[in-house]
N, C-alpha and C positions, 0 to 999 in steps of 0.2 A: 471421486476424491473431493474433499470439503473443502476448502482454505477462508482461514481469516486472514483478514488485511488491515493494516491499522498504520495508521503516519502522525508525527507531529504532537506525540504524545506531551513533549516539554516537560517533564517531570526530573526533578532534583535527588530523586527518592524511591525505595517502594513503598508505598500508599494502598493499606490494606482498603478501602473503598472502591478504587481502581479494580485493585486483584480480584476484588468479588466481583465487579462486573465485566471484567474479561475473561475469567476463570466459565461466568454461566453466558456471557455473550457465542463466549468459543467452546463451550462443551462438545463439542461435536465436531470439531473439526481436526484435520489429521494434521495441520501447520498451520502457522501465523506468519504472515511474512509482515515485517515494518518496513513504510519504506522513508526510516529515518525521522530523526530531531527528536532521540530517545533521552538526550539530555545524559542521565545518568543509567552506567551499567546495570545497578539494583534494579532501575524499572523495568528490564528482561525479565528478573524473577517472577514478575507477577504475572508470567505465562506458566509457572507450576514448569513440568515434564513434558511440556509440547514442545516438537522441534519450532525453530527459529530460523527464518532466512530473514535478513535485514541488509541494510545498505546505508553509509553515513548521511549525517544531513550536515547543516551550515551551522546549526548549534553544537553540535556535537562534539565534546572534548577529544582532546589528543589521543588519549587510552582507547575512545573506541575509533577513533580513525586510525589506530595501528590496528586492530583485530578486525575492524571491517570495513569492504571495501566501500566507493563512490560508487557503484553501478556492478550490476550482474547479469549474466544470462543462464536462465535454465531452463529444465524440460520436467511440465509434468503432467501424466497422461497423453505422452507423443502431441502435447502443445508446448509449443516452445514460450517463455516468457521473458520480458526482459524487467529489473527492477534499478530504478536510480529516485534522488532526493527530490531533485529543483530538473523539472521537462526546459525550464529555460536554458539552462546549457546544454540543449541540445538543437530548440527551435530558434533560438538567440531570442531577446526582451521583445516582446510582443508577438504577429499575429506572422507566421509564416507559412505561406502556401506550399511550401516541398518539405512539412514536418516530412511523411511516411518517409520523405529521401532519403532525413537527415537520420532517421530513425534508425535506417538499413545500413546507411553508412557506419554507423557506430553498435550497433547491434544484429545483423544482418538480419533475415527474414525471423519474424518474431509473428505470433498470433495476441498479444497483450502488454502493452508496457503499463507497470504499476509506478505511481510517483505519487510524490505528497508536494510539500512545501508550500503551497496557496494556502490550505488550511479548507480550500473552497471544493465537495466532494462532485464528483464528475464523471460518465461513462458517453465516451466518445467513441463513436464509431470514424475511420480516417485510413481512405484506400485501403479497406481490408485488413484493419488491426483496431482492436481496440486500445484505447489510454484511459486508464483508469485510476482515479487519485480519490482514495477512501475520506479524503475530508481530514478532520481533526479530532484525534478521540479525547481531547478533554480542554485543549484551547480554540473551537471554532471563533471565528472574525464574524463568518457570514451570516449565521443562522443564530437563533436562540436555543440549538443544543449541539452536541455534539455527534459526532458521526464514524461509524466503521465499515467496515464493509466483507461480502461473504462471496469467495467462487464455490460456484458447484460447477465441478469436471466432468461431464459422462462423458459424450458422442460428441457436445460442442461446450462451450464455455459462455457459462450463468452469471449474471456479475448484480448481487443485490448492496444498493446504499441503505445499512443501518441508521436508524436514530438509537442511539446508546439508550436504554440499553436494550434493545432490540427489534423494535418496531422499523419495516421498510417504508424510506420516505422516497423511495424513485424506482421508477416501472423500472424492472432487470433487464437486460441487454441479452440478447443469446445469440452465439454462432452456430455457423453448422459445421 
């Protein structure tokens, strides 16, 4: 199984320049998951017919904080994932040594939690789970481009940081 990942898009609108390059970023893959600051409902559209799993962010209007949730947990490929906005309300503002605790406290044993909100993209490995936060696909802070990101599911869990529109800028991460 493929999956796109995309956070912090901040967008007002759909914006056919976007569309065309999430439309050929994500050709291939069988979900996109956001994790949040989609700004505006229309910018869903411009994933075409792909399913969508998303989670609210801090930007996010009321409309889509009724239709979707702060945080989820699912399963795919018998790995379990967890997806929410801001990892700080989980670690609390800064550097916590019992993240994986806090992780488990509120999402119980999990193989991946996906988050955005930094804008800053990241694949951490931490007591046996990865945290994964795709960056910003069209407001980065940190970089001079912008970033998304690809899992590939077989036997373990692939996790590549895109440069939009689609060149990998960080070694992949793989479990077993």
């Amino acid at each position: 199984m493929k999956v796109g990942v995309i956070s912090d898009t901040h967008l007002h609108g759909y914006d056919e320049r976007c569309a065309g390059l999430f439309n050929k970023l994500f050709e291939d893959v069988d979900l996109v998951i956001h994790a949040g600051d989609v700004v505006s409902p229309c910018a869903l559209d411009m994933f075409g017919e792909k399913d969508v799993k998303m989670v609210c962010g801090n930007m996010d209007p009321l409309g889509l904080r009724k239709r979707y949730p702060e945080k989820m947990v699912f399963e795919l490929n018998a790995f379990r994932f967890a997806l929410v906005h801001d990892i700080n309300k989980i670690k609390g503002w800064g550097m916590s040594a019992n993240l994986a605790e806090n992780v488990r406290k509120i999402f119980g044993r999990i193989d991946c939690l996906i988050h955005g909100h930094t804008h800053d993209p990241a694949i951490i490995k931490n007591d046996g789970m990865i945290l994964f936060n795709p960056g910003s696909a069209t407001a980065n802070r940190y970089l001079p481009f912008n970033t998304a990101g690809i899992i590939d599911i077989k036997e373990g869990i692939e996790i590549n940081i895109l440069k939009i529109p689609g060149e990998a800028i960080l070694q992949p991460t793989e479990t077993p």
